[in-house]
GUKEKOL-363836 format. One record per atom (N, C-alpha, C, O): chain; x, y, z; atom name; residue number from 1. Coordinates in Angstrom, 1 decimal, padded with zeros to 4 digits. Atoms other than C-alpha are relative to their C-alpha. Layout:
REM GUKEKOL-363836
(rec 'A',(X,Y,Z),'CA',NUM)
...
This chain:
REM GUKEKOL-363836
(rec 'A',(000.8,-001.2,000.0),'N',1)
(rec 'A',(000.0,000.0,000.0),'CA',1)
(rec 'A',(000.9,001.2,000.0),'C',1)
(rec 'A',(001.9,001.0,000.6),'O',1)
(rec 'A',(-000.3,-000.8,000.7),'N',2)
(rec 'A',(001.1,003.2,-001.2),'CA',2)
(rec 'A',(-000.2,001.5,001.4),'C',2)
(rec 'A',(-001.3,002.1,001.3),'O',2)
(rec 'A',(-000.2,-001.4,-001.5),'N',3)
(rec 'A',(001.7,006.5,002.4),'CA',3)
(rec 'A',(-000.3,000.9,-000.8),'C',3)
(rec 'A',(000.6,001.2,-001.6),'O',3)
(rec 'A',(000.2,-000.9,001.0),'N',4)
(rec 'A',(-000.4,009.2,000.5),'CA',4)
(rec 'A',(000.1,001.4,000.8),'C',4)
(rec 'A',(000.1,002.6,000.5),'O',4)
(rec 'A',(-000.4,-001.4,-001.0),'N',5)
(rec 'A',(000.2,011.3,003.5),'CA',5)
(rec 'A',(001.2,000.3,000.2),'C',5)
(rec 'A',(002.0,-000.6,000.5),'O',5)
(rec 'A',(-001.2,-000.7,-000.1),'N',6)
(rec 'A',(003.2,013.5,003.7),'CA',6)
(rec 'A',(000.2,001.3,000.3),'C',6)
(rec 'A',(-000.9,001.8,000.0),'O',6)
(rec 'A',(-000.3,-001.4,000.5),'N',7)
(rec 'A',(004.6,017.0,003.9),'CA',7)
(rec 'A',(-000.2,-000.1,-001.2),'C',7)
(rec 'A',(000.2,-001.1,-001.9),'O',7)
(rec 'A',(-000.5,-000.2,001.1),'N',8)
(rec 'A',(004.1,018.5,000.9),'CA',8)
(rec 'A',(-000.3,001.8,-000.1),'C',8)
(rec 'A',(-000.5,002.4,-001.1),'O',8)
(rec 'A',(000.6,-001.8,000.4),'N',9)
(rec 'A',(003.1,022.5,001.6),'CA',9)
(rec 'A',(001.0,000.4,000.7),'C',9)
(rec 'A',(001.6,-000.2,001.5),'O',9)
(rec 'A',(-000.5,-001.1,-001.0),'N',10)
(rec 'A',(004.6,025.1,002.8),'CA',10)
(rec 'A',(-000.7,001.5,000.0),'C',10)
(rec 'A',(-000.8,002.3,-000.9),'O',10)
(rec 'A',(001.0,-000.9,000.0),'N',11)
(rec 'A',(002.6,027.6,004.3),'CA',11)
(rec 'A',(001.5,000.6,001.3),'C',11)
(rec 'A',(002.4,000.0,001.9),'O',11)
(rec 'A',(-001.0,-000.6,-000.5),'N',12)
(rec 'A',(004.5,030.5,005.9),'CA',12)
(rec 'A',(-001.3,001.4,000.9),'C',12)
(rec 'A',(-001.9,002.3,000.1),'O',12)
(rec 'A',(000.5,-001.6,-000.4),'N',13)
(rec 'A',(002.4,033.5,008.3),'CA',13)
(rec 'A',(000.0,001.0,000.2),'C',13)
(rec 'A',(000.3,001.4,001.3),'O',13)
(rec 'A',(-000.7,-001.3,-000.2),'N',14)
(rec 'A',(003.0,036.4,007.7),'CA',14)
(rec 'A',(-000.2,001.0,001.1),'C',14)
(rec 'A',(000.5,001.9,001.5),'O',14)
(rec 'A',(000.4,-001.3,-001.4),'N',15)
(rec 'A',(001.1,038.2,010.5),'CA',15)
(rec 'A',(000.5,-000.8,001.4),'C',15)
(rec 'A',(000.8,-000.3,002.4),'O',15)
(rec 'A',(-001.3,-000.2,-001.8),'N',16)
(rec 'A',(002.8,036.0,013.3),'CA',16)
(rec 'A',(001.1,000.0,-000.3),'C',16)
(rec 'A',(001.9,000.3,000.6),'O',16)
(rec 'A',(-001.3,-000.6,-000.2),'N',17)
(rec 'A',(005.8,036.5,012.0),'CA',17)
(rec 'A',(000.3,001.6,000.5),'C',17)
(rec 'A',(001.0,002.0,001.3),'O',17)
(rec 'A',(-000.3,-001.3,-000.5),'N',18)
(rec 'A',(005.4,040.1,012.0),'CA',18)
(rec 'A',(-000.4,-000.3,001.2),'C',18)
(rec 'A',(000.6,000.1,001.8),'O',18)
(rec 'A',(000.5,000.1,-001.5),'N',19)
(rec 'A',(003.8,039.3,015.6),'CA',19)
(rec 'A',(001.1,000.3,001.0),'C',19)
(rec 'A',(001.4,001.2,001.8),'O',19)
(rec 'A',(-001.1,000.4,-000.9),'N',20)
(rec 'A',(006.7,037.6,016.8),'CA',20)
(rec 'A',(001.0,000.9,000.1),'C',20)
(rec 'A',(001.3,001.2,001.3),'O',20)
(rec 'A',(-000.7,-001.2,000.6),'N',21)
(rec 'A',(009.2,040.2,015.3),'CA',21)
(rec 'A',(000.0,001.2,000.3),'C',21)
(rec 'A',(000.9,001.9,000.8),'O',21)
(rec 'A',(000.3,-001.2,-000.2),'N',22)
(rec 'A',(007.6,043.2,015.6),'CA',22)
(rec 'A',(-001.3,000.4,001.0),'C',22)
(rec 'A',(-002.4,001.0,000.8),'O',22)
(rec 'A',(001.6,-000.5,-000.8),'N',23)
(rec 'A',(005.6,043.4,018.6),'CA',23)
(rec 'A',(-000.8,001.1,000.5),'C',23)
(rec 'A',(-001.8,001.1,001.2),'O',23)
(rec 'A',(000.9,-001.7,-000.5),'N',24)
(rec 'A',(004.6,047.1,018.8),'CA',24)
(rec 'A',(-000.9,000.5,-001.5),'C',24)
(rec 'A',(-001.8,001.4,-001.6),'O',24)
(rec 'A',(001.0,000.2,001.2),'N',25)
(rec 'A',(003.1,046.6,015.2),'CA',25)
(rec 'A',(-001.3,-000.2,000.5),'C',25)
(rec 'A',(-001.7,-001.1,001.3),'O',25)
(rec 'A',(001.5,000.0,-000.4),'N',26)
(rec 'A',(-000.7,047.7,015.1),'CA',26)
(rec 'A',(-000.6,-001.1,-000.9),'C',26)
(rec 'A',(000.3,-001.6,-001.6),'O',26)
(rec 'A',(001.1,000.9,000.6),'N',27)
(rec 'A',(-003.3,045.2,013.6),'CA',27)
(rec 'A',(000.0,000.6,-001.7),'C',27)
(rec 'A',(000.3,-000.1,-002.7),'O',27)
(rec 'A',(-000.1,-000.9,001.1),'N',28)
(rec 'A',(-003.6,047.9,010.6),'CA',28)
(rec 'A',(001.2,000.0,-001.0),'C',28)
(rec 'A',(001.3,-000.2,-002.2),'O',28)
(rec 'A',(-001.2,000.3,001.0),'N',29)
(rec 'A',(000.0,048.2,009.8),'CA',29)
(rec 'A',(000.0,-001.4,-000.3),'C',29)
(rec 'A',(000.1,-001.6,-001.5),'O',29)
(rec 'A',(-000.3,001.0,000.4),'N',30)
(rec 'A',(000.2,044.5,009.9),'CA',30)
(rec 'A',(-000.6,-000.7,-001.6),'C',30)
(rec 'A',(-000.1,-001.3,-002.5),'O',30)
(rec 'A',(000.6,000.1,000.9),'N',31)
(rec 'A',(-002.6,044.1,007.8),'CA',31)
(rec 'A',(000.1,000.2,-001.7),'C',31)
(rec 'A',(-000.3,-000.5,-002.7),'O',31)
(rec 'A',(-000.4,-000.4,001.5),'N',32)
(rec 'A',(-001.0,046.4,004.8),'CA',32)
(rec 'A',(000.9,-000.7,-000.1),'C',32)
(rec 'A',(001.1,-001.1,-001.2),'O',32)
(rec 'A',(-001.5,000.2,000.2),'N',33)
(rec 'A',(002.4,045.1,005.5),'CA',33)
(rec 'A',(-000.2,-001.8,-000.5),'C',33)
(rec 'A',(000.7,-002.3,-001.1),'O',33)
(rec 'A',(000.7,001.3,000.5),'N',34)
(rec 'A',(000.7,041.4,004.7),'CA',34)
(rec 'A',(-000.4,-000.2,-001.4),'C',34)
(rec 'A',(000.0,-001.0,-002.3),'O',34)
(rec 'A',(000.4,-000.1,002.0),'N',35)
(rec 'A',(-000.9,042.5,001.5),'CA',35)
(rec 'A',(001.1,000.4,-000.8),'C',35)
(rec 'A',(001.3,000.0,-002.0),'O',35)
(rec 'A',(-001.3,-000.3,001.3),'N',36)
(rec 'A',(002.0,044.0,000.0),'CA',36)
(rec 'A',(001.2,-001.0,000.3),'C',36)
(rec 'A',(002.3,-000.5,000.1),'O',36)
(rec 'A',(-000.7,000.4,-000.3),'N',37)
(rec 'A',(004.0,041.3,001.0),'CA',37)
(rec 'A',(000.0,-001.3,-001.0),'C',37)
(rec 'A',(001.0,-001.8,-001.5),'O',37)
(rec 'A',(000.7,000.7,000.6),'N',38)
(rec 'A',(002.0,038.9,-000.7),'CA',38)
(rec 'A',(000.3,000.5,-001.4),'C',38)
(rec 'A',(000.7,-000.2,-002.4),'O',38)
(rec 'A',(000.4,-000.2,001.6),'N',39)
(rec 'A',(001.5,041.0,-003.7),'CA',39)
(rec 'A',(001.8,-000.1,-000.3),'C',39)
(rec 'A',(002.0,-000.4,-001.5),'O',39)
(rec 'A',(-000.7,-000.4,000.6),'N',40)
(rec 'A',(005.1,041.5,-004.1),'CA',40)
(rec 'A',(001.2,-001.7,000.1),'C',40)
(rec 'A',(002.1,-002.1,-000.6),'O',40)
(rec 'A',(-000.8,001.3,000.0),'N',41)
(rec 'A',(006.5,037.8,-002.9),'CA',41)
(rec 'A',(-000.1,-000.9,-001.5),'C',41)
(rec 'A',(-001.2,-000.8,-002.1),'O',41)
(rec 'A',(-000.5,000.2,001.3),'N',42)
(rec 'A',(007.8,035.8,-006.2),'CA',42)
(rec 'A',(000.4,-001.7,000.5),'C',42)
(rec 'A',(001.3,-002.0,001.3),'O',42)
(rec 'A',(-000.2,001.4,000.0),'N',43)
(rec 'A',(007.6,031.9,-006.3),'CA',43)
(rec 'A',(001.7,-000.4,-000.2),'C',43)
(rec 'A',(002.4,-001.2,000.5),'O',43)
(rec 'A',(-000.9,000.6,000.4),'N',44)
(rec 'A',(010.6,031.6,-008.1),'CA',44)
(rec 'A',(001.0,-000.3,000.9),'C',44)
(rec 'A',(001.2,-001.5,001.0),'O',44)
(rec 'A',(-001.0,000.5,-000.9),'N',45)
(rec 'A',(013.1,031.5,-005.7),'CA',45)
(rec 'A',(-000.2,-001.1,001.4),'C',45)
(rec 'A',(000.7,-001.5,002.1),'O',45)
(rec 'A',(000.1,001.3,-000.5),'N',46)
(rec 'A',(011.2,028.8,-003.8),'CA',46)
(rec 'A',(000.4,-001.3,-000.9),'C',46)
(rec 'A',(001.0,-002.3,-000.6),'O',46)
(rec 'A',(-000.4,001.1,000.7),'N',47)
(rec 'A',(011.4,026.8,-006.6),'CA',47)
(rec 'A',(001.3,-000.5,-000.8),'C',47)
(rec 'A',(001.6,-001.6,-001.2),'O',47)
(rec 'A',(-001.8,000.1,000.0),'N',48)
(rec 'A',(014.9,027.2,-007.4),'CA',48)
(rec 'A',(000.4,-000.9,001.1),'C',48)
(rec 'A',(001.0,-001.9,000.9),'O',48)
(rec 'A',(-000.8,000.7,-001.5),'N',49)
(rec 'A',(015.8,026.0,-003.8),'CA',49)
(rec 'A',(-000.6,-001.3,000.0),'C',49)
(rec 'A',(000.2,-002.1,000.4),'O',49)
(rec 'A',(000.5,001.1,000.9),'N',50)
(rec 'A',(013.4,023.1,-005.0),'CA',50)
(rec 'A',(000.8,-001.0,-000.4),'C',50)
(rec 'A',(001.1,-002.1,000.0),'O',50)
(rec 'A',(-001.0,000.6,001.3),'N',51)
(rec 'A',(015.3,022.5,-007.8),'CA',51)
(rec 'A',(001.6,-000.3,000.8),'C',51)
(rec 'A',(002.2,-001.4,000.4),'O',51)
(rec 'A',(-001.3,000.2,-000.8),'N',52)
(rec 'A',(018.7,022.6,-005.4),'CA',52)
(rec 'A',(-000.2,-001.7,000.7),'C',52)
(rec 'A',(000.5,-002.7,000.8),'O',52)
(rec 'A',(000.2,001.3,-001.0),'N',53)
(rec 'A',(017.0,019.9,-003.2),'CA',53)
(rec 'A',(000.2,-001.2,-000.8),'C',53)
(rec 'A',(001.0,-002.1,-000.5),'O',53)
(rec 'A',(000.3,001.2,000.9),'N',54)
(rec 'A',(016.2,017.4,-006.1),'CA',54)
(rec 'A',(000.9,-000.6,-000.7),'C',54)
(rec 'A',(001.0,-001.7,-001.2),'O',54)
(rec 'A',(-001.1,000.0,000.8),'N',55)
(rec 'A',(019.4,018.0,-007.6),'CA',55)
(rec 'A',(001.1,-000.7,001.6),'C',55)
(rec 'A',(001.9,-001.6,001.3),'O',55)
(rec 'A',(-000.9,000.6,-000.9),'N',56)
(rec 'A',(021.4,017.1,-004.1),'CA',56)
(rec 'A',(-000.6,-001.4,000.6),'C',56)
(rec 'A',(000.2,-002.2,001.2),'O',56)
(rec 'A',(000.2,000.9,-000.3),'N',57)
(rec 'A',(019.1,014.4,-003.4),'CA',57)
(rec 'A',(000.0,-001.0,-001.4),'C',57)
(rec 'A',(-000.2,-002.2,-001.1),'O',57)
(rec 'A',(-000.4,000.6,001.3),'N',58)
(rec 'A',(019.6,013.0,-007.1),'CA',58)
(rec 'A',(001.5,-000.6,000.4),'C',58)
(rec 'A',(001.7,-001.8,000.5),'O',58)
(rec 'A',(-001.3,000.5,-000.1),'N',59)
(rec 'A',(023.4,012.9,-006.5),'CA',59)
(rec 'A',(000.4,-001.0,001.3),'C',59)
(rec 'A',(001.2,-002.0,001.4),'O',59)
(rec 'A',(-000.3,001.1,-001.2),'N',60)
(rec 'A',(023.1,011.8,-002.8),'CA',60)
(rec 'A',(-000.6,-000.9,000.4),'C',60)
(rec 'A',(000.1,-001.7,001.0),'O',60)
(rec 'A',(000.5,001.4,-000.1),'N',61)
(rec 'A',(020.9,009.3,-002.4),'CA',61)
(rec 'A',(-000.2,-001.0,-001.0),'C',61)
(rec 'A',(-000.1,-002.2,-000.9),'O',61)
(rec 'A',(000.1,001.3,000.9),'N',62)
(rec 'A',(020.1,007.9,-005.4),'CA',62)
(rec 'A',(001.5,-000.1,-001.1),'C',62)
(rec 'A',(001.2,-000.5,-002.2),'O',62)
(rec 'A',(-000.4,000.1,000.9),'N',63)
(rec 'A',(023.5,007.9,-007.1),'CA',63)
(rec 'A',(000.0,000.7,-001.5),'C',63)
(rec 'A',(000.8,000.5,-002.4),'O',63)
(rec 'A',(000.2,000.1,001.6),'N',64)
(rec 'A',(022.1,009.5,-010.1),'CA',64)
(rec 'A',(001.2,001.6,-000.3),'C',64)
(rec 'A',(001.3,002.7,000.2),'O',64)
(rec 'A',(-000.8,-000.8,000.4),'N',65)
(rec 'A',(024.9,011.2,-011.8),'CA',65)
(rec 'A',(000.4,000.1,-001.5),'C',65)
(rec 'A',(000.5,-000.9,-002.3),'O',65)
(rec 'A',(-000.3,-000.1,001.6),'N',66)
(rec 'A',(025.7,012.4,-015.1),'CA',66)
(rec 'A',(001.5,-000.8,-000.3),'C',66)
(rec 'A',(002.5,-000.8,000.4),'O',66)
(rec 'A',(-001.2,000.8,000.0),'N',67)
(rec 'A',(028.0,010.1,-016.9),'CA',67)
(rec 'A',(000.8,001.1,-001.0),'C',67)
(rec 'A',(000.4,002.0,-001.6),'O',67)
(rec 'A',(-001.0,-000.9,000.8),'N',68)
(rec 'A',(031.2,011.6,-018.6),'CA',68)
(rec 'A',(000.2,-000.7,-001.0),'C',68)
(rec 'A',(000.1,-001.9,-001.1),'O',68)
(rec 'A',(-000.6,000.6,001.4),'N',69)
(rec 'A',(032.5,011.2,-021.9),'CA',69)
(rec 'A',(001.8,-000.4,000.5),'C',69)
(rec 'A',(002.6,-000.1,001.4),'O',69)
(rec 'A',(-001.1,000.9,-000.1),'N',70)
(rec 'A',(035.4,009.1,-022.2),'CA',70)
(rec 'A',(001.4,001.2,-000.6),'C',70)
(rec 'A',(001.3,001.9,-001.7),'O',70)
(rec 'A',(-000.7,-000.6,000.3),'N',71)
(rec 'A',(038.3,010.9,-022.6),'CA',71)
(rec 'A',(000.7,000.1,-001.5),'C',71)
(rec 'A',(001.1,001.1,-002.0),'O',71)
(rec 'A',(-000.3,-000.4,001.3),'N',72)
(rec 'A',(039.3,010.0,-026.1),'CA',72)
(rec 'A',(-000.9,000.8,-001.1),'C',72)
(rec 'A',(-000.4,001.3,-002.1),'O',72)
(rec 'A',(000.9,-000.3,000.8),'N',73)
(rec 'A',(036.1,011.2,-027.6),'CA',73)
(rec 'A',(000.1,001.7,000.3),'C',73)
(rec 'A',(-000.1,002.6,-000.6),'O',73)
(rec 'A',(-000.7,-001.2,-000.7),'N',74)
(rec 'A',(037.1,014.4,-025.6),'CA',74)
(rec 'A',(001.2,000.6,-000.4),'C',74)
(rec 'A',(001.3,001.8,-000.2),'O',74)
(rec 'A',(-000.7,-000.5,000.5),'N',75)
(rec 'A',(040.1,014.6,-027.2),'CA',75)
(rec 'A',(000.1,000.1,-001.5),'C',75)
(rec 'A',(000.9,000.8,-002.2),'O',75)
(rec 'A',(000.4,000.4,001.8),'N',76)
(rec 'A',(039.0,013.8,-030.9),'CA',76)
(rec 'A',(-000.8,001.3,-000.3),'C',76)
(rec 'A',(-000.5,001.9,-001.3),'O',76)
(rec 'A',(000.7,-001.3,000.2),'N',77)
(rec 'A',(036.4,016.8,-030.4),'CA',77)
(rec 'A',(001.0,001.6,000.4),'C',77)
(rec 'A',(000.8,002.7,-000.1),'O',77)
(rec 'A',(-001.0,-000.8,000.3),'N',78)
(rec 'A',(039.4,019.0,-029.4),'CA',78)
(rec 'A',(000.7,000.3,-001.1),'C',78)
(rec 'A',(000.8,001.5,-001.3),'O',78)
(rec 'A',(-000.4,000.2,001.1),'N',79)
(rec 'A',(041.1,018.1,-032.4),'CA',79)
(rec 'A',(-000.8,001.2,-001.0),'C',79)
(rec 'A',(-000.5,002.3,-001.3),'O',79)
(rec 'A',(000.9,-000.7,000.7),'N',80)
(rec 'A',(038.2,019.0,-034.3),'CA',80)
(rec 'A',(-000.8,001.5,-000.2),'C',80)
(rec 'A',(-001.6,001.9,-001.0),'O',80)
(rec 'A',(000.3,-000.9,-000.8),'N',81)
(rec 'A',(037.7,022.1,-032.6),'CA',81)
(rec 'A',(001.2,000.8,-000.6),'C',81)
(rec 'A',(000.7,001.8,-001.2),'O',81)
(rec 'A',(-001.0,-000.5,000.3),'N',82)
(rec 'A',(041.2,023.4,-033.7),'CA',82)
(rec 'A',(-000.3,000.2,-001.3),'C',82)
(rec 'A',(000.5,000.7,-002.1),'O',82)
């Protein structure tokens, strides 16, 4: 049978962070400082760090590594290169 339960979100709060952080912050400021935080936050660089993970767990756990060319074929395209 197949564990369909896992992590897979990541949710982040922005008003207890500001809470915890900035405790003399009003309800109001927090409020804007929430929305524009939102509007201005940009996926990409979660999914970059993603992409870091899948790429160090490719190499570290499973082995999986890009194979190299053989050195003569390496030097034959040198050649050919000149």
């Amino acid at each position: 049978m197949i564990n369909t339960e896992y992590d897979r979100e990541y949710l982040f709060d922005i008003d207890a962070y500001l809470i915890e952080w900035y405790p003399t912050m009003s309800m109001v400021t927090r409020r804007a400082i929430c929305k524009l935080a939102i509007e201005s936050l940009d996926d990409e660089p979660i999914m970059e760090g993603i992409d870091i993970v899948v790429a160090d767990y490719a190499l570290g756990k499973q082995n999986l590594v890009k194979k190299e060319e053989p050195e003569e074929e390496e030097e034959e395209k040198d050649k050919q290169d000149d």
